[in-house]
BAMARMAR-101848 format. One record per residue (C-alpha): x, y, z; residue in three letters; residue number from 1. Coordinates in Angstrom, 1 decimal, always signed. Layout:
<atoms>
{{X,Y,Z},'ALA',NUM},
...
</atoms>
This chain:
<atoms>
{{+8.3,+9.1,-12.9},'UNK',1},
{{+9.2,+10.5,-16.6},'UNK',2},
{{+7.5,+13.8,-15.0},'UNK',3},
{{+10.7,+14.1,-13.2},'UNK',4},
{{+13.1,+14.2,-15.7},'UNK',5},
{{+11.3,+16.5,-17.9},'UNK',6},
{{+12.5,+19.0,-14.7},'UNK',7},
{{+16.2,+19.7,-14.8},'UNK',8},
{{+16.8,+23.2,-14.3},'UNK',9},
{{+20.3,+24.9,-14.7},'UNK',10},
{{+20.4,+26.0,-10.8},'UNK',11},
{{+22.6,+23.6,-9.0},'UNK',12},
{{+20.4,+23.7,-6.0},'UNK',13},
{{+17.2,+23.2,-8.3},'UNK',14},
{{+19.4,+20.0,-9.4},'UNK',15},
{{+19.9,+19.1,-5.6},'UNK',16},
{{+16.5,+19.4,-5.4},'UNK',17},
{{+15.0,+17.4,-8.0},'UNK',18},
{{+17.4,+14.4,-7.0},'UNK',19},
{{+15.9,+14.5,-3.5},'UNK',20},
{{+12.3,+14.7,-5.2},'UNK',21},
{{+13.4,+11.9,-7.4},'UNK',22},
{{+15.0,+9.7,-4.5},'UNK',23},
{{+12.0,+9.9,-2.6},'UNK',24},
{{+9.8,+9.2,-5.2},'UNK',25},
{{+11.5,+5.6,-6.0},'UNK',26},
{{+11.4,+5.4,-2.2},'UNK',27},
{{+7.5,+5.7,-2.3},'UNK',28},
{{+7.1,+3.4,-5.0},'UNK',29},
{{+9.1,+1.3,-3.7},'UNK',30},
{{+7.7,+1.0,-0.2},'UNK',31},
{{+4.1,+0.8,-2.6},'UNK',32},
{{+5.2,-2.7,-4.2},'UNK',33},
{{+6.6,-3.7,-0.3},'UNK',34},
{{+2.7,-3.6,+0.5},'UNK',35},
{{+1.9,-5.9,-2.5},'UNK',36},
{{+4.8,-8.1,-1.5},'UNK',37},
{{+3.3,-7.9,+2.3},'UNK',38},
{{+0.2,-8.1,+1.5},'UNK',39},
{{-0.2,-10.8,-0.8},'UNK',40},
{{+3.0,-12.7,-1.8},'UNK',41},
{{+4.0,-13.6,+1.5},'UNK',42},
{{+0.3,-14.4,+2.9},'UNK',43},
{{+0.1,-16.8,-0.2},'UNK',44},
{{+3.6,-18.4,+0.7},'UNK',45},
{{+2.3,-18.7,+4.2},'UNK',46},
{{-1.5,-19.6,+3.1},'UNK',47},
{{-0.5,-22.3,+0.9},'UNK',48},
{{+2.8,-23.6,+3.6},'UNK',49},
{{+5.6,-22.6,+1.2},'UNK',50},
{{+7.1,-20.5,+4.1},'UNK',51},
{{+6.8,-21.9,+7.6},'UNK',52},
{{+8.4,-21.2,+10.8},'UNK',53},
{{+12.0,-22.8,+11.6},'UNK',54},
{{+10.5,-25.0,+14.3},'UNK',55},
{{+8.8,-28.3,+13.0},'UNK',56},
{{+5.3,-29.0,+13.3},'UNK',57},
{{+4.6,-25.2,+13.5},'UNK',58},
{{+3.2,-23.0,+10.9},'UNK',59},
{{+2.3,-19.2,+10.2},'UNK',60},
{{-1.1,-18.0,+10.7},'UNK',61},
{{-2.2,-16.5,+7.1},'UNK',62},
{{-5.0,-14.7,+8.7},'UNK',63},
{{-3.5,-12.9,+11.2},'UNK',64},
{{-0.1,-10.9,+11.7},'UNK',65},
{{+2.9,-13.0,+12.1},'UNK',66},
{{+6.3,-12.4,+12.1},'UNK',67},
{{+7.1,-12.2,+8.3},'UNK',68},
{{+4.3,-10.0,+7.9},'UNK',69},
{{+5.6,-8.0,+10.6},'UNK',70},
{{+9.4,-8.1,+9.6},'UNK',71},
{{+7.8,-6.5,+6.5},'UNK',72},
{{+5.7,-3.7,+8.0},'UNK',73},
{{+8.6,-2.8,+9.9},'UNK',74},
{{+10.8,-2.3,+6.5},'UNK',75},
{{+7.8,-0.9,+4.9},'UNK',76},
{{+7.4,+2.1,+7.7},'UNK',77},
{{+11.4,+2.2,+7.3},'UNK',78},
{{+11.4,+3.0,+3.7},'UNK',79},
{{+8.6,+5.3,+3.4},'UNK',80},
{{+10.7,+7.5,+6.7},'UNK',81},
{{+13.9,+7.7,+4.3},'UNK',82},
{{+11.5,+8.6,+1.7},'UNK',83},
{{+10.3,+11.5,+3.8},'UNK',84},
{{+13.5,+12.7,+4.6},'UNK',85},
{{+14.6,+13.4,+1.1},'UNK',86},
{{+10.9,+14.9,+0.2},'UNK',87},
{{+11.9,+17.2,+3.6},'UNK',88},
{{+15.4,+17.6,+2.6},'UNK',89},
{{+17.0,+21.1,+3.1},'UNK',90},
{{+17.8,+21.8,-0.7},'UNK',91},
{{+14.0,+21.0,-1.0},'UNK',92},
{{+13.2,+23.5,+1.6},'UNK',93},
{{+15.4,+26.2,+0.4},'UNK',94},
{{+13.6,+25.4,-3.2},'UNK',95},
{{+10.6,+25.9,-2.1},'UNK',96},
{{+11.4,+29.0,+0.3},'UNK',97},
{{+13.0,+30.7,-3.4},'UNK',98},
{{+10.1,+30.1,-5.5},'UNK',99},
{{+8.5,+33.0,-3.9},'UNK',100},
{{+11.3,+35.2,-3.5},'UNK',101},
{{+12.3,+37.1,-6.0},'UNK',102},
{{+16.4,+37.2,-5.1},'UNK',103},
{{+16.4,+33.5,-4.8},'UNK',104},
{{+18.3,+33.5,-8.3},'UNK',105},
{{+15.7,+30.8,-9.6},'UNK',106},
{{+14.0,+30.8,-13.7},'UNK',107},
{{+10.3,+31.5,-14.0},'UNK',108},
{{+10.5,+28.7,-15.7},'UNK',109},
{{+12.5,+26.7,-13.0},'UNK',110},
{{+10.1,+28.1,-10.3},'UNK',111},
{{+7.2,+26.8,-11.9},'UNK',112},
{{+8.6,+23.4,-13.2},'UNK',113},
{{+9.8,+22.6,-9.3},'UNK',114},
{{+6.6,+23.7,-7.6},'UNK',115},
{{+4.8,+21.6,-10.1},'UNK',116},
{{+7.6,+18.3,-9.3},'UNK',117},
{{+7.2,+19.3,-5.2},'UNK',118},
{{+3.4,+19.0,-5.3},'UNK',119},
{{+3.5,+15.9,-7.3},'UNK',120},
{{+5.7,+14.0,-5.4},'UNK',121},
{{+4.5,+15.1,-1.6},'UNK',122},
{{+1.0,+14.3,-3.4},'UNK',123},
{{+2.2,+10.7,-4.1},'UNK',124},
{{+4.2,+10.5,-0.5},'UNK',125},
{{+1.2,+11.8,+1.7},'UNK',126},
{{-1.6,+9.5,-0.2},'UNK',127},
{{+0.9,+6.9,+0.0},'UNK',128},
{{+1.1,+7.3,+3.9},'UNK',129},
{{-2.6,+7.9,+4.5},'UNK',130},
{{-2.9,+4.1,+2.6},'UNK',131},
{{-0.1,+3.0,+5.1},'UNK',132},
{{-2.1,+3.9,+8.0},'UNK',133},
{{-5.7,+1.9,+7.2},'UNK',134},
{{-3.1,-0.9,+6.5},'UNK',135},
{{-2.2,-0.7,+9.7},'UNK',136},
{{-5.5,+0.6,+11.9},'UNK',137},
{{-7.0,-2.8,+9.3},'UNK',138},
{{-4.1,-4.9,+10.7},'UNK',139},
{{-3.0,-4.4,+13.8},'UNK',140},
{{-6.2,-2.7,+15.2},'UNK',141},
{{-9.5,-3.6,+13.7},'UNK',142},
{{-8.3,-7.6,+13.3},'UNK',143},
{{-7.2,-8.0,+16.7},'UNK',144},
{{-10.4,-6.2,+18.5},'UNK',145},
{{-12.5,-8.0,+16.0},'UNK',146},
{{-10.7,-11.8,+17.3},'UNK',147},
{{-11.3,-10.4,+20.3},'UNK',148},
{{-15.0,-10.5,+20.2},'UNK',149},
{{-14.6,-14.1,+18.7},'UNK',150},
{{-13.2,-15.4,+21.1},'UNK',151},
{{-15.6,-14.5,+23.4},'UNK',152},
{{-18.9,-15.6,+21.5},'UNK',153},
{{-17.4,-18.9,+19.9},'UNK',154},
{{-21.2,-19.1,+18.6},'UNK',155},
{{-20.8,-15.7,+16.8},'UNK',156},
{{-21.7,-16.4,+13.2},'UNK',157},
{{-19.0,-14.1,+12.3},'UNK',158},
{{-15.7,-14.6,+10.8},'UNK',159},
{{-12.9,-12.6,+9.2},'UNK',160},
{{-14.2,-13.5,+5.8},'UNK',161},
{{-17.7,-14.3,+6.0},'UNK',162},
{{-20.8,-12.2,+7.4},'UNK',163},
{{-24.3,-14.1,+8.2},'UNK',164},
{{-27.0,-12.3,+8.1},'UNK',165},
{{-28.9,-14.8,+10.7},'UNK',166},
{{-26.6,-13.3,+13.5},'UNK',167},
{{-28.5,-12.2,+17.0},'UNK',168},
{{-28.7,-8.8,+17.8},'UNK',169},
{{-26.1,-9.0,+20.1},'UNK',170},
{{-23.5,-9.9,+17.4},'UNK',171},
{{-24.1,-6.3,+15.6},'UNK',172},
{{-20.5,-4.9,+16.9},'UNK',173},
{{-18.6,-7.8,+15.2},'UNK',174},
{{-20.3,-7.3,+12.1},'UNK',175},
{{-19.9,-3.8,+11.9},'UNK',176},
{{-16.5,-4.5,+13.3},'UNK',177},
{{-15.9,-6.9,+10.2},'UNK',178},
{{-17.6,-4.7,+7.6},'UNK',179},
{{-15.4,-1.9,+8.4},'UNK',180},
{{-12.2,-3.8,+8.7},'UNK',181},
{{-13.1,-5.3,+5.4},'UNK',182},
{{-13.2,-1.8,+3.4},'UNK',183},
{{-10.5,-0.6,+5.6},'UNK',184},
{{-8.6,-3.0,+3.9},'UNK',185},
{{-9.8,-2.2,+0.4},'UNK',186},
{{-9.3,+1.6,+0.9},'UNK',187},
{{-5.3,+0.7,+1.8},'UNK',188},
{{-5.0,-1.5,-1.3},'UNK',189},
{{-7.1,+0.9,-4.1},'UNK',190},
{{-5.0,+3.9,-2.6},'UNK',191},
{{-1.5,+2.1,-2.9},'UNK',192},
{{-2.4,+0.6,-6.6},'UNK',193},
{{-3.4,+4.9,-7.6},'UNK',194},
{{+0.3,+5.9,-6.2},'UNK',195},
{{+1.4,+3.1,-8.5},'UNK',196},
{{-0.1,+3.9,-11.2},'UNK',197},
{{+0.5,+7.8,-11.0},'UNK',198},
{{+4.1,+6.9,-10.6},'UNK',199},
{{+4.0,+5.1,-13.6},'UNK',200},
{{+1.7,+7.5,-15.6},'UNK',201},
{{-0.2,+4.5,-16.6},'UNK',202},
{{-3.0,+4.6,-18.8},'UNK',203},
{{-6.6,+4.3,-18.1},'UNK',204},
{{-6.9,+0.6,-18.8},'UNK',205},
{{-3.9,-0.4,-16.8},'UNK',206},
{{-5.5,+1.5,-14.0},'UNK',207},
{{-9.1,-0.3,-14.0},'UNK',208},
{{-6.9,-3.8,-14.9},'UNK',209},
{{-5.1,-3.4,-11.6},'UNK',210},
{{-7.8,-2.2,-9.9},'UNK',211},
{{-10.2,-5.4,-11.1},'UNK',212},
{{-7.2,-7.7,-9.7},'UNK',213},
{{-7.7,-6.4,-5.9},'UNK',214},
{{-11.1,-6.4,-6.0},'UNK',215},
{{-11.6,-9.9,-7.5},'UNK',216},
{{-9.2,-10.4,-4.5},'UNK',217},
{{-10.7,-8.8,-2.0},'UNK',218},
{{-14.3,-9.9,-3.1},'UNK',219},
{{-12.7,-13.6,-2.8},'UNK',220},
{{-11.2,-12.9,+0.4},'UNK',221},
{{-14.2,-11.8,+1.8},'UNK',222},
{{-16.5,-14.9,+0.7},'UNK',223},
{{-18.5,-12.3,-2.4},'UNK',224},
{{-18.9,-9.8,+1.1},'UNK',225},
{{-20.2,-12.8,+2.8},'UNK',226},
{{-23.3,-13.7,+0.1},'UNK',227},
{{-21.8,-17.1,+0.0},'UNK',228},
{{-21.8,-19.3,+2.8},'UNK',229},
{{-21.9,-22.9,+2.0},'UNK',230},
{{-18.0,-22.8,+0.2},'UNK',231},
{{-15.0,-21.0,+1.4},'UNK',232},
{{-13.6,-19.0,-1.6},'UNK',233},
{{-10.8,-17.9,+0.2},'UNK',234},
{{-7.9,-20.3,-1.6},'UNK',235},
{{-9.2,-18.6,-4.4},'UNK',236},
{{-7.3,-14.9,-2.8},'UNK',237},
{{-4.4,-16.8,-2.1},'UNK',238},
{{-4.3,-18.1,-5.4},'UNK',239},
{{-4.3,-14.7,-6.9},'UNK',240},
{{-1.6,-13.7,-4.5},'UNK',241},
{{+1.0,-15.7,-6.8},'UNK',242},
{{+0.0,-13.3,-9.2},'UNK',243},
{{+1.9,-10.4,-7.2},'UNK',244},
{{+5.6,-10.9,-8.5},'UNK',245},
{{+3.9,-9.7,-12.1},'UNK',246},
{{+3.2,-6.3,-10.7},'UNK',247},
{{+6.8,-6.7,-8.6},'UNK',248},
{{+8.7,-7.4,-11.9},'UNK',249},
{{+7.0,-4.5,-13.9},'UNK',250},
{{+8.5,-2.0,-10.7},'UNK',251},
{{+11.7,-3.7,-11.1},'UNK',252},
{{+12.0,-3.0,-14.7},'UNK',253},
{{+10.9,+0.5,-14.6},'UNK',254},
{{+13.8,+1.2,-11.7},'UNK',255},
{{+16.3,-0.6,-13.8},'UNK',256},
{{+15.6,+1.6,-17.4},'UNK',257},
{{+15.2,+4.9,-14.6},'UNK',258},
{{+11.7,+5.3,-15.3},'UNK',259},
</atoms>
């Protein structure tokens, strides 16, 4: 985010601009650490029966979407819209129109220094989006058809976290199913932890430290892609969830100084 503030032309609608840019920015990142709060706080309150429903003697299913999950998709999709409207903001578009026109009244130096801002921040808006939606294809679309087919074959040696390789023919569609849900998944998570760290600027070992904590996760989650079959190393994903609020604080902080 200090990228931003390195940007403050003399122009008052350059100003307008880059507060739009900078207000949709924090909305992206913020929307980001919603996913990690989503995606693994909440499913290791629910996993571990720290947050249940209000009627007794009935729980959330960590595995699949419930209504937490989907209170928080709902204000994730919210955010990241209000974030769009400020990248798309008129005083953005009018920027952007003047930094090729020569009458617009705008610096070289302010044309340049904007362009550079608008690129960066509808980079981290649009990656940001594109992570949104395998979230949600991995979700709401690839989970359910794969239940779907395990429903049907209860004697499918196929699960959402475990592959074996002694399944019939006739089970190849859940396990491609599965495999593809599984990196789905991954892809979401590895694209929202690069908009974090981008916003950020975060060095090259924070980067592979953050992206070593997913994958530990996901390789957990996954049962070691399904090598393992004689333990379930799934408590061992919703142990790491707890770890979440770490990276939540660290966002916190950086809002509070204005980073």
């Amino acid at each position: 985010m200090a990228i931003i503030e390195n940007y403050i032309g003399q122009n008052k609608l350059t100003q307008s601009a880059i507060k739009d840019l900078k207000v949709g920015a924090r909305l992206v990142f913020i929307g980001v650490n919603l996913s990690f709060l989503v995606g693994n706080l909440i499913h290791g309150l629910i996993y571990f029966e720290f947050l249940r429903a209000g009627n007794h003697g009935r729980e959330y299913e960590a595995h699949v979407p419930n209504l937490p999950d989907m209170f928080g998709d709902i204000v994730m999709a919210i955010v990241f819209a209000f974030a769009y409207l400020f990248i798309a903001s008129d005083s953005v578009k009018r920027v952007a129109d003047g930094i090729s026109d020569v009458s617009s009244g705008l610096t070289c130096q302010d044309k340049q220094a904007v362009e550079q801002l608008i690129k960066w921040v509808k980079g981290l808006f649009y990656v940001s989006i594109i992570g949104f939606g395998l979230y949600f294809l991995s979700k709401y679309f690839l989970s359910e058809v794969l239940e779907v087919f395990l429903e049907e074959e209860e004697d499918v040696s196929v699960s959402m976290h475990h592959i074996s390789f002694a399944a019939h023919k006739h089970h190849v569609i859940p396990i491609i199913l599965n495999i593809l849900n599984d990196f789905v998944k991954l892809g979401s998570v590895f694209i929202f932890v690069t908009v974090y760290c981008r916003y950020l600027s975060l060095g090259k070992y924070a980067f592979l430290t953050l992206y070593a904590f997913f994958f530990i996760r996901f390789l957990f989650a996954t049962n070691m892609f399904g090598f393992i079959d004689r333990y379930d190393l799934y408590m061992g994903a919703a142990i790491l969830d707890f770890l979440t609020p770490v990276i939540n604080i660290i966002s916190i902080i950086s809002i509070a100084i204005g980073v």
